[in-house]
C-alpha positions as CSV (number, residue, x, y, z in Angstrom):
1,X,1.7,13.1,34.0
2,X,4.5,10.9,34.9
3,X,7.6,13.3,36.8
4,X,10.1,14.3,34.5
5,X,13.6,14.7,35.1
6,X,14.4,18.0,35.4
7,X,18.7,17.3,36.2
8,X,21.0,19.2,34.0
9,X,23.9,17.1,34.4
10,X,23.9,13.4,34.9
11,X,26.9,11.6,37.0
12,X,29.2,8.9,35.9
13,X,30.8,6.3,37.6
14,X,33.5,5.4,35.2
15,X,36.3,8.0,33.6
16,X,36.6,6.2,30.6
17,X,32.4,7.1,30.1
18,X,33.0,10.1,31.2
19,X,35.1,11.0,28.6
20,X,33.8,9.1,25.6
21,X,30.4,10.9,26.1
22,X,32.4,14.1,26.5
23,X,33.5,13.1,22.8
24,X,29.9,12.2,21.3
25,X,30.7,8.1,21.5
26,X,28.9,7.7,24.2
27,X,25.2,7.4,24.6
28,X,25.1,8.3,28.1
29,X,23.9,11.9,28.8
30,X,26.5,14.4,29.5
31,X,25.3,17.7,30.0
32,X,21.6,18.9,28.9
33,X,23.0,21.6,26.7
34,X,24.3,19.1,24.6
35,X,22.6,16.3,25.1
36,X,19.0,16.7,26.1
37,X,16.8,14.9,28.3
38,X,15.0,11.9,27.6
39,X,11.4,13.2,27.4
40,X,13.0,16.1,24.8
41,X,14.3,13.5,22.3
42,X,11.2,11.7,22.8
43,X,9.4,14.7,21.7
44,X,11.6,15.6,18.9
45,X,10.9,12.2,17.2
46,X,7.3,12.3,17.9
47,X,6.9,15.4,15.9
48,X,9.5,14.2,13.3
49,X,7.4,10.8,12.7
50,X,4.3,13.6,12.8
51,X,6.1,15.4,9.4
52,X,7.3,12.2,8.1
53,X,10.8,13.4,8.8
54,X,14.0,11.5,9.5
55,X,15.0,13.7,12.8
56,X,13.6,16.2,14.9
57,X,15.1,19.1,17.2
58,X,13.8,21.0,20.0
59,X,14.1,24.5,20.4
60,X,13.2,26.9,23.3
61,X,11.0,29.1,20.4
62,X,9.6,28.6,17.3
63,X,11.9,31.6,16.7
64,X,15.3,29.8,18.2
65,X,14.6,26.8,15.9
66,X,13.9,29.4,13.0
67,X,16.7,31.5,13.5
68,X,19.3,28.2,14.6
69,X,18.1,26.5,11.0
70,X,18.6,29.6,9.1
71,X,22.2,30.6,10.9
72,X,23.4,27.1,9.9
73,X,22.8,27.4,6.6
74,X,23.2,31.1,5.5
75,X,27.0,31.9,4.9
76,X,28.3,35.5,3.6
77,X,27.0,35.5,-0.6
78,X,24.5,33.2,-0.4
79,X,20.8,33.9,-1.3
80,X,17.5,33.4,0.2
81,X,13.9,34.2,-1.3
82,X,11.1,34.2,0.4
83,X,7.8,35.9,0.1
84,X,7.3,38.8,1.9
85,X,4.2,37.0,3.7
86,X,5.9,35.8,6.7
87,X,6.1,36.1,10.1
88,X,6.8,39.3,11.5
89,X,10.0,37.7,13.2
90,X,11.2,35.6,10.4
91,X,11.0,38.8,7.9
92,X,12.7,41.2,10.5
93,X,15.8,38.5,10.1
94,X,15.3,38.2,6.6
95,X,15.3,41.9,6.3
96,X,17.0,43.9,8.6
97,X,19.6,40.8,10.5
98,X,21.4,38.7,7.7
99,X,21.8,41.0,5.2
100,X,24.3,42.9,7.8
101,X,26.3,39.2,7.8
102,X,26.4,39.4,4.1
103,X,23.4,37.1,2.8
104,X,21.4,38.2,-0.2
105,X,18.1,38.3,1.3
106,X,15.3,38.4,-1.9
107,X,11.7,39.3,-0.6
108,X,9.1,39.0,-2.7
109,X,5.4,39.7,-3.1
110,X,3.5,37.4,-5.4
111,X,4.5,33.4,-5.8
112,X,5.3,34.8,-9.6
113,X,8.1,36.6,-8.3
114,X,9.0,34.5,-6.2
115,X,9.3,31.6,-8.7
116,X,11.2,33.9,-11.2
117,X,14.1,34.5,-8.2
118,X,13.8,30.8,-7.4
119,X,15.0,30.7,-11.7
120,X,17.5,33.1,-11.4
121,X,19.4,31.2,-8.5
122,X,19.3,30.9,-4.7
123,X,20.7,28.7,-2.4
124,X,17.2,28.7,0.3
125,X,14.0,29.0,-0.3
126,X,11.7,29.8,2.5
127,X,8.0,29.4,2.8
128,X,5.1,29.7,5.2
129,X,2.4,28.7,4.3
130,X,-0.9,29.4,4.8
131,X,1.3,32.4,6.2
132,X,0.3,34.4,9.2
133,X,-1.6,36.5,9.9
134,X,-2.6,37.2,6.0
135,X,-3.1,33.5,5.0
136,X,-1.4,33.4,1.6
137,X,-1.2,30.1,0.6
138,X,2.2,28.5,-1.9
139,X,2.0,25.8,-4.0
140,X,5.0,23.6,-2.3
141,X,5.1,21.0,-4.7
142,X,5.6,23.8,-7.5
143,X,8.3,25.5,-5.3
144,X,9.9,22.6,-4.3
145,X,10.6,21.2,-8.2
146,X,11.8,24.8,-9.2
147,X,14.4,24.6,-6.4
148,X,15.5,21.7,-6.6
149,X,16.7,22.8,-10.1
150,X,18.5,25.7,-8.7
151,X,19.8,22.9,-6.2
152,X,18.3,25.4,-3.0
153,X,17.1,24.0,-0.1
154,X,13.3,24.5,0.5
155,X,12.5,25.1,4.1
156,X,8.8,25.4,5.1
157,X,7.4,27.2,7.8
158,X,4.2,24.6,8.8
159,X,3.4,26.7,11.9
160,X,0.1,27.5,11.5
161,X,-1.2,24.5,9.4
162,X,0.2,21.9,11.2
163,X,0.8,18.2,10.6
164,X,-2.8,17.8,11.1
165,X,-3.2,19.5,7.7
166,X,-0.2,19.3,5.5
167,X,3.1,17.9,5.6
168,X,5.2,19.7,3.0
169,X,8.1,16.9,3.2
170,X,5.7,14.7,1.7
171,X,5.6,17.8,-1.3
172,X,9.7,18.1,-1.5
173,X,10.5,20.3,1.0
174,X,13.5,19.5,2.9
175,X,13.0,21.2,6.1
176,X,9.9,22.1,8.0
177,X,9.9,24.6,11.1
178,X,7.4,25.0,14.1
179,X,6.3,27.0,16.7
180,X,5.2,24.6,18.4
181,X,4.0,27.1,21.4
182,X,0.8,27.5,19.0
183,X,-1.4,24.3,17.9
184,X,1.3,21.6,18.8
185,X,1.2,22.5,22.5
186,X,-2.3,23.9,22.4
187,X,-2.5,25.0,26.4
188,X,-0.7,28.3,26.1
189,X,1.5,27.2,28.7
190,X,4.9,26.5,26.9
191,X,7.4,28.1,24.6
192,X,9.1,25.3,22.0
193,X,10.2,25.0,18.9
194,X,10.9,22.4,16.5
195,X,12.8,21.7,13.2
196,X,12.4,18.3,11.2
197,X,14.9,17.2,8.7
198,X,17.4,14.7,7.4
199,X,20.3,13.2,8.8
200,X,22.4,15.6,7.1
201,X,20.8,18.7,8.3
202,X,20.1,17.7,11.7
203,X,23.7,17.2,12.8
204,X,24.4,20.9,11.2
205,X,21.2,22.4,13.4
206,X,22.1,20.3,16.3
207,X,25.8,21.7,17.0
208,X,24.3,25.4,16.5
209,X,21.9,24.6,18.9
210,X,24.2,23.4,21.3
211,X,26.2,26.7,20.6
212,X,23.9,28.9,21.1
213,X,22.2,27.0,23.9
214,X,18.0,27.3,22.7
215,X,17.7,23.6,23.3
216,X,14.0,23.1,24.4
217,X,14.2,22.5,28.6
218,X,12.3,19.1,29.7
219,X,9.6,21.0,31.5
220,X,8.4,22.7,28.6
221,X,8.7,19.2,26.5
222,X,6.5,17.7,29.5
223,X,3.5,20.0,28.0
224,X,4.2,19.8,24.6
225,X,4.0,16.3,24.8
226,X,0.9,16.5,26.9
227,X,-0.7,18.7,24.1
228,X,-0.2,16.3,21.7
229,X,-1.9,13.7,23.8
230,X,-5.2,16.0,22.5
231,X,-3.9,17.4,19.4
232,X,-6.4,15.7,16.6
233,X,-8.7,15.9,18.8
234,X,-8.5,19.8,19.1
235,X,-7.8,20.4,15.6
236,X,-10.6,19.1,14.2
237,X,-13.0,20.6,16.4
238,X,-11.1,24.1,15.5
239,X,-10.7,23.7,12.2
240,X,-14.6,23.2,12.1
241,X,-15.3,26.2,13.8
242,X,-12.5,28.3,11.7
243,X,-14.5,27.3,8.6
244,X,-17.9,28.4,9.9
245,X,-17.0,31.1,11.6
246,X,-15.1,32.4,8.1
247,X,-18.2,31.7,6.4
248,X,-20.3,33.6,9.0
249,X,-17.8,36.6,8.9
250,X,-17.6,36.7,5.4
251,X,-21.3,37.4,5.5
252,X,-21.1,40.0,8.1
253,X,-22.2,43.7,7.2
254,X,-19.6,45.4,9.7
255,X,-16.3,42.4,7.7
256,X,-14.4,44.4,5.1
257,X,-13.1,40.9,3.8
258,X,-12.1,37.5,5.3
259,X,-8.6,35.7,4.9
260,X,-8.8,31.8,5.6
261,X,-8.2,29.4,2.5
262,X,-12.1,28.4,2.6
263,X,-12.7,31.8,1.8
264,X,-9.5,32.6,0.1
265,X,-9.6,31.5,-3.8
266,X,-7.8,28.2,-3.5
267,X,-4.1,27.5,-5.2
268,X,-4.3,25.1,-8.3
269,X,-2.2,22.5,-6.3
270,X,-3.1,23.4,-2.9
271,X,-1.4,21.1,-0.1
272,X,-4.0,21.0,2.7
273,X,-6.0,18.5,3.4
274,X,-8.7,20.3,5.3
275,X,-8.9,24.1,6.3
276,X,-6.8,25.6,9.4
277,X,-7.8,27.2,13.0
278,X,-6.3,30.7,12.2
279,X,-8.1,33.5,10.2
280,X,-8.2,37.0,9.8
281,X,-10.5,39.7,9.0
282,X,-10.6,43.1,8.4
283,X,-13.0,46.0,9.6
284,X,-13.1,49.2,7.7
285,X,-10.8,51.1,9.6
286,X,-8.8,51.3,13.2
287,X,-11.4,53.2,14.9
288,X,-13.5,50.2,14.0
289,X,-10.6,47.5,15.3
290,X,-11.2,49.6,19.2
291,X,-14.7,49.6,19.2
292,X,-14.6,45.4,18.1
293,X,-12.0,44.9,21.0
294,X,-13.9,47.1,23.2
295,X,-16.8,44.9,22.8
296,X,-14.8,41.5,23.2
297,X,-15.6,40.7,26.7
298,X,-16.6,37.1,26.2
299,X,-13.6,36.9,23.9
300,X,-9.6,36.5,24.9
301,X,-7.8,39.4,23.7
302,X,-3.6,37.9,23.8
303,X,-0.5,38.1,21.8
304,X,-0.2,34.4,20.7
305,X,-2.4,31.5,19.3
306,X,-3.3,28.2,18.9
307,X,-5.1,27.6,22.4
308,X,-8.2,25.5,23.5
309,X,-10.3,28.9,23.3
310,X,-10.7,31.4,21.0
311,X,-7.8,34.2,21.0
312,X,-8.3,37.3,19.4
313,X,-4.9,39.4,18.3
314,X,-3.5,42.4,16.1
315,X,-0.8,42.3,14.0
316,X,0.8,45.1,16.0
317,X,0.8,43.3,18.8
318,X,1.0,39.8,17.5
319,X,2.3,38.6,14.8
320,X,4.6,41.8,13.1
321,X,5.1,43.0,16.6
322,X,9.1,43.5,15.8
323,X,8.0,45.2,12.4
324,X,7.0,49.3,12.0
325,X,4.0,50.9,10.8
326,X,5.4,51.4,7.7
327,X,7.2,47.7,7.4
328,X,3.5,46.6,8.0
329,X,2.0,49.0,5.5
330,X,4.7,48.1,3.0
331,X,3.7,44.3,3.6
332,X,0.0,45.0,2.7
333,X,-1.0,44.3,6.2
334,X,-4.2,46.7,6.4
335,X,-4.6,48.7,9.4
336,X,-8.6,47.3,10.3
337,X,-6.7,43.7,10.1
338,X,-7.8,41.7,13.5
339,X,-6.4,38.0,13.2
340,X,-8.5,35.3,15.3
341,X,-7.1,31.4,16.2
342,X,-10.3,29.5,16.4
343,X,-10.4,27.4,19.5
344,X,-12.7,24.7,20.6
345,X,-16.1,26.6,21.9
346,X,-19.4,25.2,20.7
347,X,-19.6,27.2,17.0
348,X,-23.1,28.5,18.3
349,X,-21.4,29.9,21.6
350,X,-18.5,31.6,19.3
351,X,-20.8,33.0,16.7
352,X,-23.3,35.0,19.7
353,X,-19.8,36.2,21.1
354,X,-18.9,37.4,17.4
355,X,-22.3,39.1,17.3
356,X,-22.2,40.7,20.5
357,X,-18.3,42.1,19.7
358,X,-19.3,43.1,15.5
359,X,-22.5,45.5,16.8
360,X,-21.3,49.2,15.6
């Protein structure tokens, strides 16, 4: 990989620059806060063009774009829905952070309910979908034409689908989020996030990002981009092995159930083009989840996903880490739930590990 530059500030030779970039009618870089580095705008429209979006922005966490996006639109009275199937970070905002600023935060179980809210009036909508670590799938297109008559925003949460399998712009949403720490940057080796929109929202997001100052640093764009140099690649090897090892599980003696959308009984108008590299599963009870983990010495045991090998996680230490034993109760999170991002292993190499771990 080429060097990047890593300056914060750039000099300037002339006042008159000086001062016009200080203004925004300059071009020339001014301070990375507010005006990134090359290889981050690079990225952002890499991944934009990779939605089919107009713009892109960089965060420093999937959760700083998330929250940045959400701050800039959310004003005391309005109203968000959402279902309840979300990201452990996302619903602690949803729940316990902007409802203390005044926003109506609706959180719902079933895409019934959540269509009826959508009916009644919102200003957002928010979706994830397939969500994590439960894998409920949302029609977007359905969502998207409901809103649109309540004139709400839809924002979608394509995280753990990725561009590689769905792009909900192309199904009316308006705004699509990422972690981009997971598949996008593939290596675990860099936190980023990423929010893709129009012109019109990007200038909003942009001067809360520069604000709260979670713009993504060049470093970390340096490996994002270099994941991306593999990304298809990757994908379709995991997405492979996330079907087979789904079916495998599903056929397992010791697998309570199995939660990936070639198991799961597909939506009417489902989005994806082909199946995704996370699933989940879940053994009879906790007891069960130790002696599996126990057993996982071939296997990675780590508290993120989307990597080149095979990660294994808990929702209590994953993906509803912020969230209580109740919260995750409440959320129909079951306690034997062990999630699993497929990586790139030969399937028969990943299935003997499997084996090995599932012997009770």
């Amino acid at each position: 990989m080429k060097p990047v530059d890593t300056a914060i500030a750039w000099p300037f030779t002339e006042e008159s620059d000086w001062i016009n970039s200080a203004k925004g009618d300059s071009n020339h870089l001014l301070y990375a806060r507010n005006t990134p580095a090359p290889i981050v705008t690079e990225l952002e429209q890499r991944i934009a063009n990779m939605e089919g979006a107009d713009y892109g922005l960089a965060f420093s966490s999937g959760m700083a774009a998330i929250f940045a996006t959400l701050m800039t639109l959310l004003k005391p009275g309005a109203k968000i829905v959402a279902l309840d199937a979300l990201y452990g970070g996302t619903f602690s905002l949803l729940h316990h952070v902007f409802p203390t600023w005044g926003v109506d935060c609706q959180l719902v179980r079933t895409p019934s309910e959540l269509f009826k809210e959508i009916e009644q009036g919102c200003d957002i909508v928010y979706l994830e979908t397939p969500s994590n670590p439960m894998l409920v799938e949302v029609d977007i297109a359905a969502t998207s034409a409901l809103a649109k008559k309540s004139n709400a925003l839809l924002i979608c949460d394509n995280t753990v689908a990725t561009p590689f399998t769905q792009n909900p712009i192309k199904h009316g949403a308006d705004i699509v989020v990422h972690s981009a720490t997971k598949f996008l940057g593939g290596h675990m080796d860099a936190l980023a996030g990423v929010v893709c929109c129009s012109a019109k929202h990007r200038d909003l997001i942009h001067q809360h990002r520069e604000l709260i100052g979670s713009v993504l640093a060049p470093q970390a764009a340096q490996l994002i981009s270099r994941g991306l140099e593999s990304f298809e690649l990757r994908m379709s090897r995991a997405t492979d092995n996330a079907a087979h090892l789904a079916a495998w599980l599903n056929n397992h003696p010791n697998v309570t159930q199995v939660f990936h959308p070639s198991i799961n009984e597909p939506t009417k108008r489902s989005t994806l083009r082909r199946s995704v590299a996370l699933l989940s599963f879940e053994l009879k009870n906790r007891a069960a989840v130790s002696h599996f983990l126990k057993r996982c010495d071939s296997l990675t045991l780590a508290s993120t996903l989307g990597a080149t090998h095979t990660l294994i996680g808990l929702p209590e230490t994953t993906s509803h880490v912020e969230c209580t034993v109740e919260e995750r109760k409440a959320l129909g999170i079951p306690e034997g739930l062990v999630r699993v991002s497929v990586g790139i292993e030969r399937i028969e190499q990943l299935l003997a590990r499997f084996d090995h771990a599932l012997e009770f």
